[in-house]
Gaussian input, Z-matrix of N, CA and C with variables (Angstrom, degrees):
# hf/3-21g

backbone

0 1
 N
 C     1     B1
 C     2     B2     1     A1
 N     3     B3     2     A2     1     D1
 C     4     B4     3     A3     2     D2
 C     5     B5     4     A4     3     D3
 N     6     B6     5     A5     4     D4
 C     7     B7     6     A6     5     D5
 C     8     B8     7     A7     6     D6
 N     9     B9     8     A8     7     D7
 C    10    B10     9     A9     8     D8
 C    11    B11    10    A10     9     D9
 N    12    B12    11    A11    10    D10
 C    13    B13    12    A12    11    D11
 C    14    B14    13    A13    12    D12
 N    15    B15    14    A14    13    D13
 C    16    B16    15    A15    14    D14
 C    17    B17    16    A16    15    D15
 N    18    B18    17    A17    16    D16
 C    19    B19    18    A18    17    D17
 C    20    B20    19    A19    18    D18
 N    21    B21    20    A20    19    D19
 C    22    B22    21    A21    20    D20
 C    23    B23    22    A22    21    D21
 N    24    B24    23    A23    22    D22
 C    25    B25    24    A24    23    D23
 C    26    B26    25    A25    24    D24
 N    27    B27    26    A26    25    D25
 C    28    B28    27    A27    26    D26
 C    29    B29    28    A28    27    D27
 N    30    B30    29    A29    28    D28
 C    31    B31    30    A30    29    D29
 C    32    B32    31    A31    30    D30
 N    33    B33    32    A32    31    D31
 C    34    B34    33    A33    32    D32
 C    35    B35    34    A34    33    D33
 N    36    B36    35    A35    34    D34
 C    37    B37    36    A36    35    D35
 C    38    B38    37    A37    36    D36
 N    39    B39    38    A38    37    D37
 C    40    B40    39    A39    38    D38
 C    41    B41    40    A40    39    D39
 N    42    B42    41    A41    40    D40
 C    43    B43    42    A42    41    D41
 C    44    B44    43    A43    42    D42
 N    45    B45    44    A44    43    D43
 C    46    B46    45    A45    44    D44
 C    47    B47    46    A46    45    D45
 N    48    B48    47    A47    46    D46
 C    49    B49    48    A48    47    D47
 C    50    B50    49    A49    48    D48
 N    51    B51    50    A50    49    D49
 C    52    B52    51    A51    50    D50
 C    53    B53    52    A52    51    D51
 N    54    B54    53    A53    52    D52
 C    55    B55    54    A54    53    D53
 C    56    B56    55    A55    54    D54
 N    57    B57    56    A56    55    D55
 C    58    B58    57    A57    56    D56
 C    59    B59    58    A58    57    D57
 N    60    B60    59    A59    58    D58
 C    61    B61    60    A60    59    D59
 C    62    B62    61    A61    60    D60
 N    63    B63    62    A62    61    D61
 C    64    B64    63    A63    62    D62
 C    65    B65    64    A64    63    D63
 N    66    B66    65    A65    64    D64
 C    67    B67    66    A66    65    D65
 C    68    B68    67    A67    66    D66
 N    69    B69    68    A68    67    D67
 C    70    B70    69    A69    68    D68
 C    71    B71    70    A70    69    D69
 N    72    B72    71    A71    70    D70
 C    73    B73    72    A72    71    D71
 C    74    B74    73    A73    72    D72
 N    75    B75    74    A74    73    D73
 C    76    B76    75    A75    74    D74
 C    77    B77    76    A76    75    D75
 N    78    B78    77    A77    76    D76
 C    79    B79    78    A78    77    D77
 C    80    B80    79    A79    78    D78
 N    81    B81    80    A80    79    D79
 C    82    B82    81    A81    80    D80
 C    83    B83    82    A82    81    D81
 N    84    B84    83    A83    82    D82
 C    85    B85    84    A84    83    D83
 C    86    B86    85    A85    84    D84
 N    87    B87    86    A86    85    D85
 C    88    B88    87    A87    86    D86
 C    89    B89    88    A88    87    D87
 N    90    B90    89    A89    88    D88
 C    91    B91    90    A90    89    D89
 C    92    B92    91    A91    90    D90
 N    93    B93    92    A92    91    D91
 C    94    B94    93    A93    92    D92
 C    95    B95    94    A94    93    D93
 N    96    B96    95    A95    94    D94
 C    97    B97    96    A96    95    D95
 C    98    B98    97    A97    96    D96
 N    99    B99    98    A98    97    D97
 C   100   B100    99    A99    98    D98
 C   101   B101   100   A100    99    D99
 N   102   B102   101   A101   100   D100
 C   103   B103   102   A102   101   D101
 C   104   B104   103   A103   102   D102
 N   105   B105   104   A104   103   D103
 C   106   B106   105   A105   104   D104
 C   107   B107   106   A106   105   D105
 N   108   B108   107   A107   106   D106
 C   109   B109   108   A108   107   D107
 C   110   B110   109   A109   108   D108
 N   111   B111   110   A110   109   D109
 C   112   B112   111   A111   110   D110
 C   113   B113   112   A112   111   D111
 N   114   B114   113   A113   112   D112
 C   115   B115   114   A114   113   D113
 C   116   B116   115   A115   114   D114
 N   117   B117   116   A116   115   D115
 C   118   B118   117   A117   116   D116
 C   119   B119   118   A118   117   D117
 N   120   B120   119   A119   118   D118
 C   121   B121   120   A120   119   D119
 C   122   B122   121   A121   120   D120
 N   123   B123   122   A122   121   D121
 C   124   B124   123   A123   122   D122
 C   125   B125   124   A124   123   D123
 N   126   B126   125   A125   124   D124
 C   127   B127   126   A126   125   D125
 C   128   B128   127   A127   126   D126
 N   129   B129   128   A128   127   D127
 C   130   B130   129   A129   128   D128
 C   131   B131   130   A130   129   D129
 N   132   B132   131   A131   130   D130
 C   133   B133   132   A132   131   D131
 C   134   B134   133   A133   132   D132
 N   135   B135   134   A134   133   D133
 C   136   B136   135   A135   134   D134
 C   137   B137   136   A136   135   D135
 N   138   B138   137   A137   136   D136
 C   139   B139   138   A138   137   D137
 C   140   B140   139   A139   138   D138
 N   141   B141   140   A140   139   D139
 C   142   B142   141   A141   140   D140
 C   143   B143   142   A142   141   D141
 N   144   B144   143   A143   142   D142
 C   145   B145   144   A144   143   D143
 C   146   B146   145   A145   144   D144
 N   147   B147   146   A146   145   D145
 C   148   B148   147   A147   146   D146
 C   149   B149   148   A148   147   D147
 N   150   B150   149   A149   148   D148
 C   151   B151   150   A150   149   D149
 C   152   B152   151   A151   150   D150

   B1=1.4553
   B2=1.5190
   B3=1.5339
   B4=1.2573
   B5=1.8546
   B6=1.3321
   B7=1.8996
   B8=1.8026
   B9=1.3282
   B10=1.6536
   B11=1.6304
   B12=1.7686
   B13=1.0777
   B14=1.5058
   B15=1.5469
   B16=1.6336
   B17=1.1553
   B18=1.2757
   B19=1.1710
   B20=1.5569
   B21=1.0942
   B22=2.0351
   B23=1.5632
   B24=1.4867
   B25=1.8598
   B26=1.2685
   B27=1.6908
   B28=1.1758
   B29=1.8633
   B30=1.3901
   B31=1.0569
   B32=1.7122
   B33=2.0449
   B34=1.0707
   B35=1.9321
   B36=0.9523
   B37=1.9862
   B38=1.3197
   B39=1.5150
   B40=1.7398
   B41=1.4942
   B42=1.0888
   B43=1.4202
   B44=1.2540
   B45=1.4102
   B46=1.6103
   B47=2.2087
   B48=1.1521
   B49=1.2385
   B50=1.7066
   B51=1.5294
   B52=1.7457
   B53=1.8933
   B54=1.2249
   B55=1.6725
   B56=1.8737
   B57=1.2496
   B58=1.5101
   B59=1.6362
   B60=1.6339
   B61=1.1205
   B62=1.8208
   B63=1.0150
   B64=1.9816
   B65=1.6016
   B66=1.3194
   B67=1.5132
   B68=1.7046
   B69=1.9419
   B70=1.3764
   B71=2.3133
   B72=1.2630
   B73=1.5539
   B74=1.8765
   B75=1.1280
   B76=1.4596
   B77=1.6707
   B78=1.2451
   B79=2.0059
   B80=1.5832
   B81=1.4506
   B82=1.3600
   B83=1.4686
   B84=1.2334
   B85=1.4341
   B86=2.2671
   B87=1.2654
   B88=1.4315
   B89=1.4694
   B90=1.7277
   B91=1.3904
   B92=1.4042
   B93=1.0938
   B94=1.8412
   B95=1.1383
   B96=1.3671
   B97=1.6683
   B98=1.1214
   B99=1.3427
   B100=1.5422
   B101=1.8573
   B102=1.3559
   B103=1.6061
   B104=1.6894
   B105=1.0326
   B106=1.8438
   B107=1.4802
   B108=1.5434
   B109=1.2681
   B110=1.5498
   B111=1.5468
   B112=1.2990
   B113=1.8041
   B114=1.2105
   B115=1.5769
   B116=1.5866
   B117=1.7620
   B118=1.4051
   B119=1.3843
   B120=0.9656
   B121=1.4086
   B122=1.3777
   B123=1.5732
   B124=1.4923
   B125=1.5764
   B126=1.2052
   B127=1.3466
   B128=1.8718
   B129=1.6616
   B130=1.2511
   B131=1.7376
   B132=1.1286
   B133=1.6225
   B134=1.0621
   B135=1.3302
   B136=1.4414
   B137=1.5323
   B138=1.7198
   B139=1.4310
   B140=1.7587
   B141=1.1931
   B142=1.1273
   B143=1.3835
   B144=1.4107
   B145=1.9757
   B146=1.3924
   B147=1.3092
   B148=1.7878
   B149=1.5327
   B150=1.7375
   B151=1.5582
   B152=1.5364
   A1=108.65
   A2=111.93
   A3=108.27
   A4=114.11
   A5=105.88
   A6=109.42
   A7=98.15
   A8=108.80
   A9=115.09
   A10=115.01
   A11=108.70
   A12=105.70
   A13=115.37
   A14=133.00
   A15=113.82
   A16=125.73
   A17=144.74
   A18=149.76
   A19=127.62
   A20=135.07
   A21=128.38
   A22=93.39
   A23=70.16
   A24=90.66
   A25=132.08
   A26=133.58
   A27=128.53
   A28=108.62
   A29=129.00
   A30=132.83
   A31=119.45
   A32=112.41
   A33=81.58
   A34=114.69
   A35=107.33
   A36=127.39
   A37=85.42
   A38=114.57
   A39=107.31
   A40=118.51
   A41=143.56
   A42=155.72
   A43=100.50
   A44=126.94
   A45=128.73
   A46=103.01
   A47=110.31
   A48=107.73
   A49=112.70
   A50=114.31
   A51=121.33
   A52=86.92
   A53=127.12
   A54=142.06
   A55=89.87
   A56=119.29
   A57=108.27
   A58=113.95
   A59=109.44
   A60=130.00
   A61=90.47
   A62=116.34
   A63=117.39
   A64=100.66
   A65=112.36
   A66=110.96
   A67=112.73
   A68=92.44
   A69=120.98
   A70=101.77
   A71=95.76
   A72=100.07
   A73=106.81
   A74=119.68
   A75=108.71
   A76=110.28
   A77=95.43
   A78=100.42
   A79=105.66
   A80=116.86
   A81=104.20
   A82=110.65
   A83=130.62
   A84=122.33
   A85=103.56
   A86=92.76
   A87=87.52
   A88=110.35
   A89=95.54
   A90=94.99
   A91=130.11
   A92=103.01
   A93=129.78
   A94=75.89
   A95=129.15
   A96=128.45
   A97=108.80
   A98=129.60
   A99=154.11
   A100=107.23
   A101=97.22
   A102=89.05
   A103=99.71
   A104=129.61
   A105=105.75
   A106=99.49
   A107=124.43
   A108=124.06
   A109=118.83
   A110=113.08
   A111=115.01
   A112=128.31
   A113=76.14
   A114=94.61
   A115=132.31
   A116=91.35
   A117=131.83
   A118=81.81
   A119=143.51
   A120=123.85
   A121=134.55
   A122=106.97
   A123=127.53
   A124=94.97
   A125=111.88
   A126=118.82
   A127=110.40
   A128=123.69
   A129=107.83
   A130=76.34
   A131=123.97
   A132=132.74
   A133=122.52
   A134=170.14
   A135=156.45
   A136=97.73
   A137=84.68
   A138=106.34
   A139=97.02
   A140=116.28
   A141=100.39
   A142=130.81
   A143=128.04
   A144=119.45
   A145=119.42
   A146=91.64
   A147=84.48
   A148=86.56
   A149=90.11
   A150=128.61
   A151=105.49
   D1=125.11
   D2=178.20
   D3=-77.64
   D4=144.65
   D5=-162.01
   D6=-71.90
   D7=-30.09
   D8=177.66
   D9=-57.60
   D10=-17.12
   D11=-177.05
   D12=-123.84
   D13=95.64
   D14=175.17
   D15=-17.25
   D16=-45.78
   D17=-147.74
   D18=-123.14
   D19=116.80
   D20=-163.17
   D21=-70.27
   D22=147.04
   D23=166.86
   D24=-60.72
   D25=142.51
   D26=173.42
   D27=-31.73
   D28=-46.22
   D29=-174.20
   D30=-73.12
   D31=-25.08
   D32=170.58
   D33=-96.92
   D34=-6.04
   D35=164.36
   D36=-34.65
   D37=-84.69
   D38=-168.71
   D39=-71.82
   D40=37.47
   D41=-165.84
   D42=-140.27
   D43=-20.66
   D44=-172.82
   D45=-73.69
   D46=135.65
   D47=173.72
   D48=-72.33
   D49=-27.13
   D50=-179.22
   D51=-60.71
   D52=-75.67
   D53=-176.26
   D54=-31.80
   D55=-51.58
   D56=-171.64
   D57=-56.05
   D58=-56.47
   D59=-159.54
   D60=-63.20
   D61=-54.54
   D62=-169.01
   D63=-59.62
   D64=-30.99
   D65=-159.47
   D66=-70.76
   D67=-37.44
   D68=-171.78
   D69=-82.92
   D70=-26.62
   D71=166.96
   D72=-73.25
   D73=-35.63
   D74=177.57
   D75=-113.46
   D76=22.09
   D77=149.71
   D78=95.22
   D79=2.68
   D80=-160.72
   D81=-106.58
   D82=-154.74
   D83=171.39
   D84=-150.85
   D85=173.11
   D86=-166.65
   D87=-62.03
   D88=-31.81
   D89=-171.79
   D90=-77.27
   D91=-3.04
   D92=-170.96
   D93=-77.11
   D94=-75.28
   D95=-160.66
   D96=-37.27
   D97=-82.51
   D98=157.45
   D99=-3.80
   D100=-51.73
   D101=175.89
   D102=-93.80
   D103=0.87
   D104=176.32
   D105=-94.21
   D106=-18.34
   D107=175.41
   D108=-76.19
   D109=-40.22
   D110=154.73
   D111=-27.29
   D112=-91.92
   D113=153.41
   D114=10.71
   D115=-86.54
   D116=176.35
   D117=-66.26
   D118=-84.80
   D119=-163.96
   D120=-27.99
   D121=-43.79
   D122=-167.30
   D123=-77.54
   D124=-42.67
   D125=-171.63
   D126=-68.00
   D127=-18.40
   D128=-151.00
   D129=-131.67
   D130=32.49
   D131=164.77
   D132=-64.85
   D133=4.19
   D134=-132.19
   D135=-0.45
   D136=149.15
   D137=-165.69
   D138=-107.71
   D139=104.65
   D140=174.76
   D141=-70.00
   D142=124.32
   D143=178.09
   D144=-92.23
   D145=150.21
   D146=-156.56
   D147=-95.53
   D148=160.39
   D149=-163.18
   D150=-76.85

């Protein structure tokens, strides 16, 4: 966690072993996360229209 910032990064959240163990209790895996966040990203981009 960087000290400039209160709060850990999306990357160290999923790097935490507690985040592994809950993820693996409701079936999922880190990387599942990682790609639905991708994803959601690509999906919530502005669309740029061309000029």
């Amino acid at each position: 966690m960087d000290k400039r910032r209160p709060e850990p990064s999306l990357d160290d959240l999923l790097d935490d072993p507690i985040l592994h163990a809950v993820l693996a209790r409701d079936g999922l895996t880190v990387e599942e996360v990682r790609r639905f966040l991708n994803e959601m990203k690509q999906r919530l981009r502005p669309v740029r229209k061309a000029a």
